[in-house]
ChimeraX commands (.cxc) that place a marker at each C-alpha (Angstrom):
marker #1 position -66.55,-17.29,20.01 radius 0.5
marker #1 position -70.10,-17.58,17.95 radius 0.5
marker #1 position -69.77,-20.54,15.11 radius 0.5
marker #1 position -69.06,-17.97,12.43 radius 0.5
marker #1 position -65.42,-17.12,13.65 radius 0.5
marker #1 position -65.07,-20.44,14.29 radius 0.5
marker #1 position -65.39,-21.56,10.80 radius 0.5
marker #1 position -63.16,-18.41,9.89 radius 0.5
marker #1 position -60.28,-19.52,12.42 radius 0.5
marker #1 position -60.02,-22.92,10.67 radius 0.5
marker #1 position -60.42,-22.55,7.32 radius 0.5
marker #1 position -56.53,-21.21,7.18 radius 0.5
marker #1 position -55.23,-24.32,8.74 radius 0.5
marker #1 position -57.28,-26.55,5.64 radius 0.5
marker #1 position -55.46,-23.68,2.80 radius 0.5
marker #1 position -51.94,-24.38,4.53 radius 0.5
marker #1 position -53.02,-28.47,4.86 radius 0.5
marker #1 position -53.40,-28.17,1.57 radius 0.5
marker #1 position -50.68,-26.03,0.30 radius 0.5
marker #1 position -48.46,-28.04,1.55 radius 0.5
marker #1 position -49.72,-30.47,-0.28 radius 0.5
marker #1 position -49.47,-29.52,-3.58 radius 0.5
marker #1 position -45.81,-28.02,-2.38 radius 0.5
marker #1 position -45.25,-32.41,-1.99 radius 0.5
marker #1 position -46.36,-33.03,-5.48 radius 0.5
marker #1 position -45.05,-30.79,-7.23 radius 0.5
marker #1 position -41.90,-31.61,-5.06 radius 0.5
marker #1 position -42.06,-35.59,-6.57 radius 0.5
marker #1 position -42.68,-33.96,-10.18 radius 0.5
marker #1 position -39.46,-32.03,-10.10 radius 0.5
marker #1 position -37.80,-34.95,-8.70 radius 0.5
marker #1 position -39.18,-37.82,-11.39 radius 0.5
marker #1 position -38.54,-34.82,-14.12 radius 0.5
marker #1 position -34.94,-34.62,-12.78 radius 0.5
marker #1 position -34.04,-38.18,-12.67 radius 0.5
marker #1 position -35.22,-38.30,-16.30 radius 0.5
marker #1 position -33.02,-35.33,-17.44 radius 0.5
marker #1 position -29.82,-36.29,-15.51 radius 0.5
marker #1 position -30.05,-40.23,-16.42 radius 0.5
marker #1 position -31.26,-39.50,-19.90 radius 0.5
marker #1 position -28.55,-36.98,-21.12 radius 0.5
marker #1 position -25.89,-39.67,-21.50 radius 0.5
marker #1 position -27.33,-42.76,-19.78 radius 0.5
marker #1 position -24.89,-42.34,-16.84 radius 0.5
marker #1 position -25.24,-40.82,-13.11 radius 0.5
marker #1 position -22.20,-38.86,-11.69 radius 0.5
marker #1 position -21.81,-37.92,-8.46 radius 0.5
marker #1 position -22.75,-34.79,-8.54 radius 0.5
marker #1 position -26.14,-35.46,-10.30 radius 0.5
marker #1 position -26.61,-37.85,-7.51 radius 0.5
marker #1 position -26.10,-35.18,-4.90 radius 0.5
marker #1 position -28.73,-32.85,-6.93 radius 0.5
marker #1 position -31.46,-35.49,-6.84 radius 0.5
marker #1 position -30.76,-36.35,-3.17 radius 0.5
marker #1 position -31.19,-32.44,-2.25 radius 0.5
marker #1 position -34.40,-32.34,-4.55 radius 0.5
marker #1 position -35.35,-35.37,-2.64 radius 0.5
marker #1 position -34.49,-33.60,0.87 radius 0.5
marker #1 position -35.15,-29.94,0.69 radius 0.5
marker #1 position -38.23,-30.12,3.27 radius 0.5
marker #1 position -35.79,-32.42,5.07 radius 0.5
marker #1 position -37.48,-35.73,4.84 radius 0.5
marker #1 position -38.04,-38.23,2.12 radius 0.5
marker #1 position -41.26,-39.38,1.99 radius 0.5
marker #1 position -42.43,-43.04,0.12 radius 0.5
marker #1 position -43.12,-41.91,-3.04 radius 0.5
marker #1 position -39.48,-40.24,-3.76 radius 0.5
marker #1 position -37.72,-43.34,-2.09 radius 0.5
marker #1 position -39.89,-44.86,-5.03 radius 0.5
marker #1 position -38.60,-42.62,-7.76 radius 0.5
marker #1 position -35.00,-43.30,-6.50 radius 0.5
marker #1 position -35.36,-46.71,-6.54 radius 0.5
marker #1 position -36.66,-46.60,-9.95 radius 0.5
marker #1 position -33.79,-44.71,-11.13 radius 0.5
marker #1 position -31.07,-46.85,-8.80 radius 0.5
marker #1 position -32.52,-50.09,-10.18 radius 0.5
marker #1 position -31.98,-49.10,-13.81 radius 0.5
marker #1 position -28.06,-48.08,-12.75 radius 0.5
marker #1 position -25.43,-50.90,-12.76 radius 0.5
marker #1 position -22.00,-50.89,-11.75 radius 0.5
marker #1 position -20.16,-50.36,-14.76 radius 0.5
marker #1 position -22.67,-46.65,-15.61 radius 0.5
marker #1 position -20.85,-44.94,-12.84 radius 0.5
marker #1 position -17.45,-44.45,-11.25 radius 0.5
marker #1 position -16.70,-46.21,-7.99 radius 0.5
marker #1 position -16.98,-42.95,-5.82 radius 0.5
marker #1 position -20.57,-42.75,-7.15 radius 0.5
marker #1 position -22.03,-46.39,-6.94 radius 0.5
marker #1 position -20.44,-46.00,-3.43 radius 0.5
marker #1 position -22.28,-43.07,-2.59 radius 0.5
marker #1 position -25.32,-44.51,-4.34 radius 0.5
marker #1 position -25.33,-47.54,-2.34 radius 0.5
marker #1 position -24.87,-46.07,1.06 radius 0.5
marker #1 position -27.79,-43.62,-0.43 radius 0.5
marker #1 position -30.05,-46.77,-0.24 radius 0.5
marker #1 position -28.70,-47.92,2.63 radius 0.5
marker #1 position -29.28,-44.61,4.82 radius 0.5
marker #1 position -32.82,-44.15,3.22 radius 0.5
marker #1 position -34.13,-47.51,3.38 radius 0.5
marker #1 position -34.60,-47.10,-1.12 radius 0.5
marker link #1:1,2 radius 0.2
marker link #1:2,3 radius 0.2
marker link #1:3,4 radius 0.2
marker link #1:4,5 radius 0.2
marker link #1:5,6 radius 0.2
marker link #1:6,7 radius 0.2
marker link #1:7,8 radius 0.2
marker link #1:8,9 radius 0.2
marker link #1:9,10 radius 0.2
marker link #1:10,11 radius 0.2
marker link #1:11,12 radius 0.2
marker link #1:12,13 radius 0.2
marker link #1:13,14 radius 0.2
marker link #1:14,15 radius 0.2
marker link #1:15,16 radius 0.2
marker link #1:16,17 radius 0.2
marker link #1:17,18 radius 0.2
marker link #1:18,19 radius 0.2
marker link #1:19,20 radius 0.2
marker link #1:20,21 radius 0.2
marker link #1:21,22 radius 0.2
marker link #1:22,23 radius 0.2
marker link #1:23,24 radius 0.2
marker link #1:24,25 radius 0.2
marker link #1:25,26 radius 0.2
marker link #1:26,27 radius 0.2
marker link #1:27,28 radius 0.2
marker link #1:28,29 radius 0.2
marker link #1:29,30 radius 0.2
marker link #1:30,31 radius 0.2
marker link #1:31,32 radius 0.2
marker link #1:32,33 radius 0.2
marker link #1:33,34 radius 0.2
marker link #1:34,35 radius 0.2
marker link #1:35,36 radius 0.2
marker link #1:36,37 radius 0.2
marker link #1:37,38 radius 0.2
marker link #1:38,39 radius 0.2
marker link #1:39,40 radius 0.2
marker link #1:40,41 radius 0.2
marker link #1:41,42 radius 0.2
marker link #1:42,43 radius 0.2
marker link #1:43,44 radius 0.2
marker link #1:44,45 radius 0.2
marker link #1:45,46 radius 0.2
marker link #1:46,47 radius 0.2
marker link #1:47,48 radius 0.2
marker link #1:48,49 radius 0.2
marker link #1:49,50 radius 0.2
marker link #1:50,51 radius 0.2
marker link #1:51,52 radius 0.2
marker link #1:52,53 radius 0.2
marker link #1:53,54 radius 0.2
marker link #1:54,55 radius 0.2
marker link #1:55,56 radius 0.2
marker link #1:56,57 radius 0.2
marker link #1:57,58 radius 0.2
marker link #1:58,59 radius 0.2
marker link #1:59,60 radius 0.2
marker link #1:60,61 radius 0.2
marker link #1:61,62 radius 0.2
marker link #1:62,63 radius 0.2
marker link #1:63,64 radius 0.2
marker link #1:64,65 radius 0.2
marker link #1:65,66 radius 0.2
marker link #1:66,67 radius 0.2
marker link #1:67,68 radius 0.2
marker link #1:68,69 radius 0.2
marker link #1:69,70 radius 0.2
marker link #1:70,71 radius 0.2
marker link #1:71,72 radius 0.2
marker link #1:72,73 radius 0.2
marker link #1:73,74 radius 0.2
marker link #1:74,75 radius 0.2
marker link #1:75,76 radius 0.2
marker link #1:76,77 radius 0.2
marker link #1:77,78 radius 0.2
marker link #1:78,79 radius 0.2
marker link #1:79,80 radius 0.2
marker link #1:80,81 radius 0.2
marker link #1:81,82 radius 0.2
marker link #1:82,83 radius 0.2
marker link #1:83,84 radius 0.2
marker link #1:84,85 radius 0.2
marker link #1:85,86 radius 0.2
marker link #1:86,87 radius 0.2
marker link #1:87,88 radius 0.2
marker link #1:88,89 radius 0.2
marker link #1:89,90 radius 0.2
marker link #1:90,91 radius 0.2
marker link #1:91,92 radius 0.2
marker link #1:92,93 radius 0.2
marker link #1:93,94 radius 0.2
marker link #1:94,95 radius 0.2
marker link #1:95,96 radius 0.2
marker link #1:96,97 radius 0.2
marker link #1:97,98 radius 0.2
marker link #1:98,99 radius 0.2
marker link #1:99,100 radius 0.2
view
């Protein structure tokens, strides 16, 4: 193969490198932007608002550092008494499973 399909061949694997990327970031800007909505709208977390920021959080299956640190951000501003018992349940076994 001369050096000018060789350049060819790779520059596809940089554009999907860095698609991907930008697929991650925007992933962690719909996930901060959703964690603002759901908390802000009455100040409280139900469980099924929980379960839509854990599938945000999980849709390329993993949960990468940064939106185990918008979680926690979210988790530490929750207390007890802003959610039913089912939900700081789920919550806390949400931290415990993903190390948030």
């Amino acid at each position: 193969m001369n050096e000018g399909m060789e350049s060819r061949v790779t520059k596809p694997k940089k554009k999907a490198a860095h698609a991907a990327k930008n697929d991650k970031a925007r992933g962690d800007i719909e996930l901060a932007y959703a964690t603002l909505v759901l908390y802000a709208d009455d100040g409280h977390l139900g469980k099924d608002e929980l379960k839509t920021l854990l599938d945000i959080a999980l849709r390329d299956g993993s949960m990468t550092d940064r939106e185990r640190e918008i979680l926690r951000g979210l988790f530490n501003r929750l207390r007890e008494e802003d959610v039913n018992a089912e939900t700081w349940l789920q919550l806390q076994t949400i931290r415990r499973d993903y190390s948030i």
